[in-house]
C-alpha positions in Angstrom: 105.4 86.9 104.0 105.6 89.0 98.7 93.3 90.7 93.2 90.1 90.0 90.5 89.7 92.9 88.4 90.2 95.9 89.7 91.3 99.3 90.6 93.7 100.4 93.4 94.9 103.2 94.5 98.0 103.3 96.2 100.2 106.5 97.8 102.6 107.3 99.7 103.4 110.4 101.6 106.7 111.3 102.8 107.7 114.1 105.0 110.7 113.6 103.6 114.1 111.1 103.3 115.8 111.5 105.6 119.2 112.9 104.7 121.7 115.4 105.1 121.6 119.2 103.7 123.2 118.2 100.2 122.0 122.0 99.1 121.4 124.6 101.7 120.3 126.7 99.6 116.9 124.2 99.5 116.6 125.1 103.2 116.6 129.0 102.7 120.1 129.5 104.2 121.5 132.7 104.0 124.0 133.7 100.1 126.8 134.5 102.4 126.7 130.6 103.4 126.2 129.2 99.7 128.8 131.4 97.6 131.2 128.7 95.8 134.5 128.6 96.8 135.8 130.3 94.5 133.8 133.3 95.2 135.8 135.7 97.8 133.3 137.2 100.9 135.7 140.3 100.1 133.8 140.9 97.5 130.4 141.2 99.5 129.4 145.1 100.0 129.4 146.2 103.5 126.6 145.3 105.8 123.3 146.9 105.0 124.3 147.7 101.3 122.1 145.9 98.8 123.2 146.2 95.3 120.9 146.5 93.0 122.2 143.4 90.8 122.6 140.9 94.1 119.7 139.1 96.0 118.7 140.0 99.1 120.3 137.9 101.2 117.6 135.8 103.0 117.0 134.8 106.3 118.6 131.4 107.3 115.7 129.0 108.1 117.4 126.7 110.2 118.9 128.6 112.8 123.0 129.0 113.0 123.7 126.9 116.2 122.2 123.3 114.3 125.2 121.0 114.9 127.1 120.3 111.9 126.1 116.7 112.0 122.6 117.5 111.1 123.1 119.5 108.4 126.2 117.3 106.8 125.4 115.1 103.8 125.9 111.4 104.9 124.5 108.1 103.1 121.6 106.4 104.5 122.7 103.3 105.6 119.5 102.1 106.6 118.3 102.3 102.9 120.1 99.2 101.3 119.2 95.8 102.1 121.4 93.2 101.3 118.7 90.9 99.9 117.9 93.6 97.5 121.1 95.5 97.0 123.0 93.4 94.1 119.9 93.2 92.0 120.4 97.1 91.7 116.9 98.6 89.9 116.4 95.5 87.9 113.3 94.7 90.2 109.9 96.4 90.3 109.1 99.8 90.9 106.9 99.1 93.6 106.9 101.0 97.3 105.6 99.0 99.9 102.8 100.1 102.0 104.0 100.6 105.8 106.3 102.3 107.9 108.6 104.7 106.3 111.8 102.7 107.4 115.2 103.5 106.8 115.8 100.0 105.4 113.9 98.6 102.1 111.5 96.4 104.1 108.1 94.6 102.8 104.9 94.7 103.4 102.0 91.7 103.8 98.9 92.1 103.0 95.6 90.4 104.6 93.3 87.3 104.6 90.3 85.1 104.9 90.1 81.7 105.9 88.8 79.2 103.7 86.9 75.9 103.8 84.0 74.6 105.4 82.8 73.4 108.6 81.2 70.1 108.5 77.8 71.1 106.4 77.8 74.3 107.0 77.5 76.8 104.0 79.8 79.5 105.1 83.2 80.6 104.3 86.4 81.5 106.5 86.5 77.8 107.8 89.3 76.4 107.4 91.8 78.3 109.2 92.6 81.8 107.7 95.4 83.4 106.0 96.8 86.4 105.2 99.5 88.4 102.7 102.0 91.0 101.9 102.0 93.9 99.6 104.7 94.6 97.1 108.1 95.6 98.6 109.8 98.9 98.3 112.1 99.4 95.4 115.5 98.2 95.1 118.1 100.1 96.0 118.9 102.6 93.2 122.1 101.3 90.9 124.4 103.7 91.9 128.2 103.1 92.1 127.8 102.8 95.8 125.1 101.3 95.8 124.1 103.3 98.7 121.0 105.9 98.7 121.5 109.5 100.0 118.4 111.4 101.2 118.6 114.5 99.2 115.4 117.0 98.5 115.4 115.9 95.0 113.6 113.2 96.2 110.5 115.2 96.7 109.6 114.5 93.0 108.7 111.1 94.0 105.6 112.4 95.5 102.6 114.4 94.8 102.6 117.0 97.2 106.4 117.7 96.8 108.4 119.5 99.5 104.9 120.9 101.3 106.6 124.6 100.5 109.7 123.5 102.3 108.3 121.5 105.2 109.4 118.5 104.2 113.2 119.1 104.1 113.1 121.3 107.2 111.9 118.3 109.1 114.2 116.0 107.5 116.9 117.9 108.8 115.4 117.4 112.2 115.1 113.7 111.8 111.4 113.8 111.2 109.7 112.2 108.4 106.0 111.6 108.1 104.7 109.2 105.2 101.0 109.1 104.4 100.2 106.4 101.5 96.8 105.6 100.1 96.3 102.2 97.6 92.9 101.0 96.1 91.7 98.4 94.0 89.3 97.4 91.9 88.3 93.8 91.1 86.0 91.7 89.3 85.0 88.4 89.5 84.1 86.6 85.8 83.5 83.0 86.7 83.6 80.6 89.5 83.4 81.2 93.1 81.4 81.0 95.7 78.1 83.7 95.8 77.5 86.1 98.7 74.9 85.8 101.6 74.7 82.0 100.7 73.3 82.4 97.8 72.9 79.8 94.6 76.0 79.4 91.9 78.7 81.2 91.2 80.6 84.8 92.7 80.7 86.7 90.1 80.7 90.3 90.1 83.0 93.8 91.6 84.4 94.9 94.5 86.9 97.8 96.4 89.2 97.6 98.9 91.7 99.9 99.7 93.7 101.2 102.6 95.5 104.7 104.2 98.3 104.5 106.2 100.5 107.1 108.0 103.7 107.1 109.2 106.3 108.8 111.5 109.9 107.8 111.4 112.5 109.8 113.7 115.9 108.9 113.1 117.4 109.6 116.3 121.1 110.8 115.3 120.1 113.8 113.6 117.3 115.0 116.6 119.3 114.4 119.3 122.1 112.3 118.3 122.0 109.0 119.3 123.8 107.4 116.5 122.0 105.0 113.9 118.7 105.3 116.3 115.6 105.4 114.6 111.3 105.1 115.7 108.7 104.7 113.6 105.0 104.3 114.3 102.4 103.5 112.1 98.7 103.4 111.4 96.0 101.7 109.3 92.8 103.6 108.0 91.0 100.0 106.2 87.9 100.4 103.5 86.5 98.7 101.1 85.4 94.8 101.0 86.9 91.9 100.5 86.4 90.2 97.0 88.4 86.7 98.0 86.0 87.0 101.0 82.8 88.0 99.9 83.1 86.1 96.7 85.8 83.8 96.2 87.1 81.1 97.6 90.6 80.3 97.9 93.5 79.3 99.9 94.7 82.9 100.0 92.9 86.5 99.0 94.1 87.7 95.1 95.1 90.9 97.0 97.8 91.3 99.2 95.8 94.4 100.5 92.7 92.8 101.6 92.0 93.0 105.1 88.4 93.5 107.7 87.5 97.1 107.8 89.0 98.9 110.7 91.7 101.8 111.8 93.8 100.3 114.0 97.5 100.9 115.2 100.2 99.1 112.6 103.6 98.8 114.2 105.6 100.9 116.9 109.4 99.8 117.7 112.6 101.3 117.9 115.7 100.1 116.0 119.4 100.6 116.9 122.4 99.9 115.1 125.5 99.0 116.1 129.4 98.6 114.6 128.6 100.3 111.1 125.4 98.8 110.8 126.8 95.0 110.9 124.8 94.4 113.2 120.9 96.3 114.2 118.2 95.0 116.5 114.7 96.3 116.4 112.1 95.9 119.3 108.6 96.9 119.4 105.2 95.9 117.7 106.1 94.6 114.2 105.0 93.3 110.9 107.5 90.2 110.7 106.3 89.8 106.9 107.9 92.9 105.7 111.7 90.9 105.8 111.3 87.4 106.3 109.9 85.0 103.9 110.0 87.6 101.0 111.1 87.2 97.3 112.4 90.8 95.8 111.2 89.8 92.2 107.9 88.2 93.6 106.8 91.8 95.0 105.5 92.6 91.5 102.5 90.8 92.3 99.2 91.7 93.2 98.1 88.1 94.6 99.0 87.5 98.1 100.4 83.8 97.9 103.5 85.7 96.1 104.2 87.9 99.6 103.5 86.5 102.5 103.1 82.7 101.5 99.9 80.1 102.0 102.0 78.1 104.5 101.9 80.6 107.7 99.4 82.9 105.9 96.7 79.5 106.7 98.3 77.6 109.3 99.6 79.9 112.0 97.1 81.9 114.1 95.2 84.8 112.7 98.1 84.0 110.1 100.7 85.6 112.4 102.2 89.2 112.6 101.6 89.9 108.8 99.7 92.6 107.3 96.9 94.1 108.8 98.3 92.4 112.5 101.5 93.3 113.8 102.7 91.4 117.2 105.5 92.4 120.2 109.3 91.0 118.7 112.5 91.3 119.1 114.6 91.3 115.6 117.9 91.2 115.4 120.6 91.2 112.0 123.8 90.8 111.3 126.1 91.3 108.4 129.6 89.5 108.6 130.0 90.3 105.2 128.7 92.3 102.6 127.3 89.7 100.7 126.2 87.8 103.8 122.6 88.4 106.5 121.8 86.2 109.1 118.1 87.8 110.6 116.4 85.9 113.4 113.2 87.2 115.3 110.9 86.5 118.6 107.6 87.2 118.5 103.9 86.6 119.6 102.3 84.2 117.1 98.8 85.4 117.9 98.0 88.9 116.9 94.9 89.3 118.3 94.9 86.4 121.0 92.1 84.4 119.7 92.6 80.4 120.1 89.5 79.6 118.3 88.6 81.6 115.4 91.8 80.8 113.6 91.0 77.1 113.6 87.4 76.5 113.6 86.8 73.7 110.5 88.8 71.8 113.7 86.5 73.0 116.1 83.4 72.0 114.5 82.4 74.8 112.5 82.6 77.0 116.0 83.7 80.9 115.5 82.9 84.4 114.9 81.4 84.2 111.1 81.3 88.4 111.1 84.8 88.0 111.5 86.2 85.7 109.7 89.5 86.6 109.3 90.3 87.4 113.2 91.1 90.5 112.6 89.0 92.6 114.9 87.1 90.4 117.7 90.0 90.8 120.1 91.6 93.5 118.8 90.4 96.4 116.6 92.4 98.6 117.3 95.7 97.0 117.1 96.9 97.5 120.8 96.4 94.7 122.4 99.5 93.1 122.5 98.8 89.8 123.2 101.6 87.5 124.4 99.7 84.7 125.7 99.6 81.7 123.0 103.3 81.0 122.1 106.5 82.3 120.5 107.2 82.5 117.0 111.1 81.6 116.4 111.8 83.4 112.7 115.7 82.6 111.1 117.1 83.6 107.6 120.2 83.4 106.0 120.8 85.4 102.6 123.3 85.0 100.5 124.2 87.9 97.2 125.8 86.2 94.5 127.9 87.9 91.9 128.4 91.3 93.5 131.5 92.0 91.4 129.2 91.7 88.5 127.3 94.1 89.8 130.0 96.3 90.4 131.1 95.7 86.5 132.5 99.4 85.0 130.3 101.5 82.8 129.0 100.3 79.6 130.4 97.0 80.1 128.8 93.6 79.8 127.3 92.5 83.2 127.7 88.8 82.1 131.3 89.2 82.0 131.3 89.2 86.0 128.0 87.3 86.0 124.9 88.5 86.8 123.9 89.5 90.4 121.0 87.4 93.1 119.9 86.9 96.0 119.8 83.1 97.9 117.7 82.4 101.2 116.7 80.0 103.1 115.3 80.2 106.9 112.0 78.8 108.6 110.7 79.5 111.9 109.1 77.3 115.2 105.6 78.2 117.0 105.5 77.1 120.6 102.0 77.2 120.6 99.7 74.2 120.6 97.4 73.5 117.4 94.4 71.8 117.0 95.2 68.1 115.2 93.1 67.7 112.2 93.3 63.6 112.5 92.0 63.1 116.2 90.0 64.6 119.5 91.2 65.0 122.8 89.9 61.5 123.8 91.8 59.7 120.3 88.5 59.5 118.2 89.0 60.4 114.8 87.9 63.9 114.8 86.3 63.8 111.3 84.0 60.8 111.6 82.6 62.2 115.3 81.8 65.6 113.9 80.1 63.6 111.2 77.9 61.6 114.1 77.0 64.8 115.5 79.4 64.5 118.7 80.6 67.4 120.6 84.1 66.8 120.9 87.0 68.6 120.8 90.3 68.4 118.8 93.7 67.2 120.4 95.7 69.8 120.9 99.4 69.3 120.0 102.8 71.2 120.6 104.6 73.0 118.0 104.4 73.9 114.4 107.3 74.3 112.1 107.7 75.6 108.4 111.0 75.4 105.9 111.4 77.4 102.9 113.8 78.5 100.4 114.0 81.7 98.1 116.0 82.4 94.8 115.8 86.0 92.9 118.4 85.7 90.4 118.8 88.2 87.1 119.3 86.3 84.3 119.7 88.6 81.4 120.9 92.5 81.2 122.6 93.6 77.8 125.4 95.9 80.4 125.4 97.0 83.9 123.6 100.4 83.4 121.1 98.9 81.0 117.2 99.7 82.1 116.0 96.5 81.0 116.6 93.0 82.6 115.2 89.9 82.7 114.7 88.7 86.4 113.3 85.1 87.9 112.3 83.6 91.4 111.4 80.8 93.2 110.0 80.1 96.4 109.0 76.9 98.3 107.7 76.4 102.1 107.0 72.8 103.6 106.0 71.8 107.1 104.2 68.8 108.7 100.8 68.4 107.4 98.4 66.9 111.1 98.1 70.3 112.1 98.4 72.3 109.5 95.3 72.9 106.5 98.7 73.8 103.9 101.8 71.0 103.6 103.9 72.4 101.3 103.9 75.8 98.8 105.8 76.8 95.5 105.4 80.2 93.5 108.0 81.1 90.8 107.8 83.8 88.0 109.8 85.8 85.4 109.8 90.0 85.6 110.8 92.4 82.1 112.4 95.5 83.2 111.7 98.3 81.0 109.8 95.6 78.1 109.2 98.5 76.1 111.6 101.8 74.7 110.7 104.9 76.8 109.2 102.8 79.7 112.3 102.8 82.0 110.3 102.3 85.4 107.6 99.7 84.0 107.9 95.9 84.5 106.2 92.9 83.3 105.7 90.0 85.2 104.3 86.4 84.9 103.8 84.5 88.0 102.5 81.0 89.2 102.2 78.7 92.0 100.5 76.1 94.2 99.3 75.1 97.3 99.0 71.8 98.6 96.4 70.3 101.2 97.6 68.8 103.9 97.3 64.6 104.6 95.6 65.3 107.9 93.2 68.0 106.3 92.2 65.7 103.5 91.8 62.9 106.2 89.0 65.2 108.3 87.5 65.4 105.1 87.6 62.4 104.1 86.4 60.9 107.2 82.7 63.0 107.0 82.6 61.7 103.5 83.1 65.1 101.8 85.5 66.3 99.4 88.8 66.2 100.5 91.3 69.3 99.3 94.2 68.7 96.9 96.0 71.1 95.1 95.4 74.7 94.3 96.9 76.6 91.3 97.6 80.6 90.6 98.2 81.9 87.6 99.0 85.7 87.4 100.1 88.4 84.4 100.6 91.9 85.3 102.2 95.0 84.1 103.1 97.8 86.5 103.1 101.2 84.8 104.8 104.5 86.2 102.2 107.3 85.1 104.0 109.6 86.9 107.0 109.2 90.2 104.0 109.5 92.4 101.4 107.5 90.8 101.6 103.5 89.6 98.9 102.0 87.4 98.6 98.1 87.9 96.2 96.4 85.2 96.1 92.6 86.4 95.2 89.0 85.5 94.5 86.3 87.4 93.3 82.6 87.5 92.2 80.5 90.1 93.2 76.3 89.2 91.1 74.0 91.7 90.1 76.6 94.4 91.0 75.5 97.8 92.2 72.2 96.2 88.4 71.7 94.8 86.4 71.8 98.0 83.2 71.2 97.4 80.4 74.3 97.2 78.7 73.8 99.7 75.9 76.5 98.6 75.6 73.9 95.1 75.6 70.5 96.8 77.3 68.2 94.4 79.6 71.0 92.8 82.7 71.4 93.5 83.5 75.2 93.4 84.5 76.4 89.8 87.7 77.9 88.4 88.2 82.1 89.2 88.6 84.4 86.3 89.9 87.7 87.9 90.8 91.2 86.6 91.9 93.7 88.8 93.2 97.3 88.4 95.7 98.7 91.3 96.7 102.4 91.7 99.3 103.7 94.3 99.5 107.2 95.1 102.2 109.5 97.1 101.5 112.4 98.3 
C-alpha cells in the first residue's frame, strides 16, 4: 500500500529502541557493577574510603532488584522483516512515519479522489484514493542480520538520549517516537486551478504531518514474552497540492491527507514459537506490510506505496494512511526465507457508503471532504465494522540468502545477489456501485446524461491480484556501500466496479552513487494506471471523455544531512492525468501534463 515541488519535513522521535542494557554504565549503574573482569573487587578500598584517584562511585539508577531479563542484552527479533532482511542496507535510508514497531513495517500515505461527476466542475469525483510513505530502513547488514537495541542508537535522533530518559525507559519496555515530515511543492504546468477557476494549477503548497508514538514491549515491563502495544497519533497540516491543484489518479505525496488530529492505530501483537509465528489485533494501517515494494519506498509519489488499485477503488481507499480500521493479522515463517501474512479487516475506515463513490452516484457527496477522511470520523475512533471484510494474503519469498551471507570482502555475485518475491491479493465483501448499470438495468451513464435520478446497481465483491519483485542486481562485495537495486510491481482486478483495472510501477535505486555519501540513494521510478472498461463506458455513454491510461514519471535523491535529518529534492511528471479526463473548468481541454518539484525533509527528534 510504497509530491510537486517541495519541501518536507520529516522526524522521528524515539524514546528509545528497545533493547537490553549492552553498557550499564549508560544507565548510571554503580563502578563496583562495571569493573572488567579482570579487575579483582579486592582491590576496592573499604566502604566509605574514596581515593583520591578513583570516581565516586555513583548511585545505581535502576534500582538492584530489576530482573535480570530486563537488563540482559538480547536481539530484537521484532526488528527484521523477512521481506527486507536479505537485501541488507542496499535499500533506502528512509524511516517510515508511524508506530514505532518492533518490526520494519510501512507506512501509506493519503488521497483525493479524482474525476468528475457528470458536468460538474469539481474534483474528488471519481472515487478516491490514498498512499503510503516510505518504509523504514532495511535491516542493518550485520552478520546476523539481526538488530540489537543499544543506546548508541540515540545518535539517530536529534534530541539524543533526553539526558538519560530515553534508555531508562527502554529498559522498562517503554519507547515513545514523535516524528515530524513536511513538504514543499510546486506546481509548473498543467492541472486543474483552485475554486473553479480558468486554466491551469499552477503554483505552491505545504503539507506536513506530526505523529507520536508509544510502543511497550511487554516482556521487559512485566514479562509476557514477545508481547508488545503500540498506539499512535496523527497531528495533520498543510494542504493538499494533488487536491487543491492537480488532478490525478493518486496525490504526488504519499503524505497528503485532510487536515485533522485523529487517533492512528492501537493493537497489541504477540508472538509465538521463536517468532515463526505473530498475530497482531487492534486498529491498523494494513498498508504498512501488505502490498509494499522495499526498493519502491524511495519515492515520494504515492502510486509507488500504497498502489492506485485499492488506493481508488476500495472505500475511503481502505485502512491506509491517514485511516486505520479494526484487523486481525496474523504471520508465519516456516522458513527463514519463507512469510505467509494474511489479514481481516473493516474495508471502510470511516463508514461512509457514498462519498467514496459518488461520480457513480451522480455527482452526490460531501465536496468539503473529498477524500472521506473526516465526515464520519475525525478523530479516528470510530471503528466502523459495518460495510464488509477485507481478506488480505501474501506470500514472500528471499532469494539468495547465502549470497547474502557471503564472507567478508568477497564477491556477492559469487552466491548471487539477494531479493525479495511476493505475490498476494485480497477480497472485499462489501457491495460496490457498478459503473455500467442502475438498480433497475438502465445504463447508468446515459440516464445520468437525461437528467434521471437513479441509482447504481449495487454488486457483491471486489478483488485485486498483484505481484512484487525487489531484487539487487549489482554490489562489487557483500560489505560494499553501494548497490544497484530494481522493482516491480503490478495489481489487476475486474474493471465494472472498479475506476482502476490494472497498475504497474517499476524503478532502479543507486546506493551510495557518490564517494563519501554512504547513506544517500538515487532513484528513478515509473508507472501507470489504467482506466477501467466499465469507467470509460459511464463516460462514454454521457458523451464525455472517457479515461485511459495515466503515466508517472519520478527522479529523486535522498540525502542524509545528518542521522536525524533527510533532505529529499524531487521530480515529477504527470503523462495523461487521470487517463486525460477532460477539464471540466476549460470545456474542450482535456487537462494538461503536471510538471512537479517537490522538496521533503524528515526530522527525529
Amino acid at each position: 500500500m510504497r509530491v510537486l515541488g517541495a519541501v518536507c519535513l520529516w522526524g522521528s522521535v524515539s524514546l528509545y529502541p528497545l533493547g537490553g542494557l549492552a553498557q550499564t554504565t549508560r544507565l548510571g549503574l554503580s563502578v563496583r557493577e562495571t569493573l572488567p573482569p579482570e579487575e579483582s573487587t579486592q582491590d576496592l578500598p573499604p566502604e566509605g574510603v574514596q581515593p583520591e584517584d578513583r570516581a565516586v562511585e555513583a548511585e545505581p539508577l535502576i534500582p538492584p532488584e530489576i530482573p535480570a531479563r530486563m537488563l540482559a542484552p538480547r536481539p530484537d527479533r521484532r526488528v527484521v522483516v523477512i521481506d527486507q532482511e536479505w537485501l541488507g542496507d542496499s535499500g533506502p535510508a528512509v524511516q517510515r512515519i508511524g508506530p514505532a514497531s518492533m518490526r520494519m513495517r510501512r507506512m501509506a500515505g493519503a488521497q483525493r479522489g479524482v474525476g468528475l461527476a457528470p458536468g460538474k466542475a469539481t474534483q474528488g469525483r471519481i472515487g478516491r484514493g490514498k498512499n503510503a510513505l516510505p518504509t523504514p530502513p532495511p535491516a542493518p547488514d550485520t552478520d546476523n542480520d539481526v538488530t540489537t537495541d543499544t543506546d548508541s542508537d540515540t545518535d539517530d535522533t536529534l534530541l539524543g538520549t533526553v539526558w538519560g530518559l530515553r534508555p531508562w525507559l527502554s529498559h522498562y519496555g517503554v519507547t515513545l517516537d514523535i516524528q515530524e515530515v513536511d513538504e514543499l511543492w510546486g506546481n509548473l504546468t498543467g492541472g486543474v486551478p483552485p475554486a473553479g477557476g480558468r486554466g491551469a494549477g499552477t503554483g505552491p503548497a505545504f503539507n506536513g504531518v506530526t505523529m507520536p508514538t508509544l510502543t511497550v514491549d511487554l516482556e521487559k515491563l512485566i514479562g509476557l514474552k514477545d508481547g508488545v502495544f503500540n498506539v499512535s497519533a496523527l497531528q495533520i497540516h498543510g494542504r493538499s497540492i494533488t487536491q487543491d491543484r492537480l488532478f490525478n489518479y493518486n496525490p504526488v505525496s504519499g503524505i497528503e491527507a485532510d487536515r485533522s488530529t485523529r487517533l492512528f492505530e492501537l493493537w497489541y501483537e504477540q508472538g509465538f514459537w521463536d517468532d515463526k509465528l505473530d498475530i497482531k489485533i487492534g486498529q491498523q494501517d494494513l498498508d504498512t506490510e501488505f502490498v509494499i515494494s522495499t526498493y519502491g519506498a524511495l519515492y515520494l509519489n504515492a502510486n509507488f506505496s500504497w498502489p492506485m488499485g485499492p488506493s481508488a477503488n476500495l472505500y475511503a481507499g481502505g485502512p491506509s494512511w491517514p485511516l486505520a480500521s479494526p484487523a486481525v493479522r496474523v504471520r508465519y515463517r516456516p522458513a527463514t526465507n519463507l512469510t505467509l501474512m494474511f489479514a481481516a479487516a473493516d474495508d471502510n475506515p470511516p463508514g461512509n457508503r457514498w462519498n467514496s463513490f459518488d461520480a457513480q452516484n451522480g455527482g452526490l457527496g460531501n465536496v468539503a471532504d473529498p477524500t472521506s477522511q473526516n465526515t464520519h470520523n475525525a478523530c479516528g475512533c470510530r471503528f466502523n465494522m459495518g460495510t464488509g471484510a477485507l481478506l488480505m494474503g501474501e506470500i514472500q519469498y528471499a532469494l539468495n540468502a547465502e549470497g547474502h551471507d557471503a564472507p567478508e570482502g568477497r564477491s556477492a555475485k559469487a552466491h548471487g545477489l539477494p531479493g525479495v518475491y511476493k505475490l498476494g491479493g485480497y477480497y472485499d465483501t462489501a457491495r460496490f456501485p457498478d459503473w455500467r448499470y442502475t438498480s433497475t438495468g438502465q445504463v447508468l451513464g446515459a440516464a445520468y446524461a437525461q437528467g434521471q435520478n437513479v441509482q447504481p446497481r449495487m454488486v457483491r465483491g471486489n478483488w485485486l491480484l498483484y505481484g512484487i519483485i525487489d531484487q539487487m542486481v549489482w554490489r562489487p562485495y557483500r560489505k560494499s556501500p553501494t548497490s544497484l537495486g530494481v522493482f516491480a510491481r503490478a495489481t489487476g482486478n475486474e474493471g465494472d466496479r472498479n475506476l482502476i483495472s490494472y497498475g504497474v510501477d517499476a524503478g532502479v535505486n543507486l546506493k551510495a552513487p557518490f564517494p563519501n555519501r554512504e547513506n544517500d540513494t538515487l532513484g528513478l521510478g515509473w508507472g501507470l494506471g489504467r482506466g477501467s472498461y466499465g469507467a470509460r463506458m459511464y463516460y462514454r455513454t454521457q458523451g464525455l471523455r472517457p479515461p485511459g491510461t495515466e503515466n508517472h514519471l519520478e527522479v529523486t535523491y535522498q540525502a542524509e544531512v545528518k542521522p536525524w535529518f533527510v533532505l529529499q529534492p524531487d521530480f515529477q511528471y504527470i503523462f495523461n492525468p487521470s487517463g486525460g479526463l477532460e477539464n471540466s473548468n476549460w470545456p474542450g481541454h482535456k487537462v494538461a501534463d503536471e510538471l512537479i518539484f517537490g522538496l521533503h525533509s524528515r526530522l527525529s527528534f
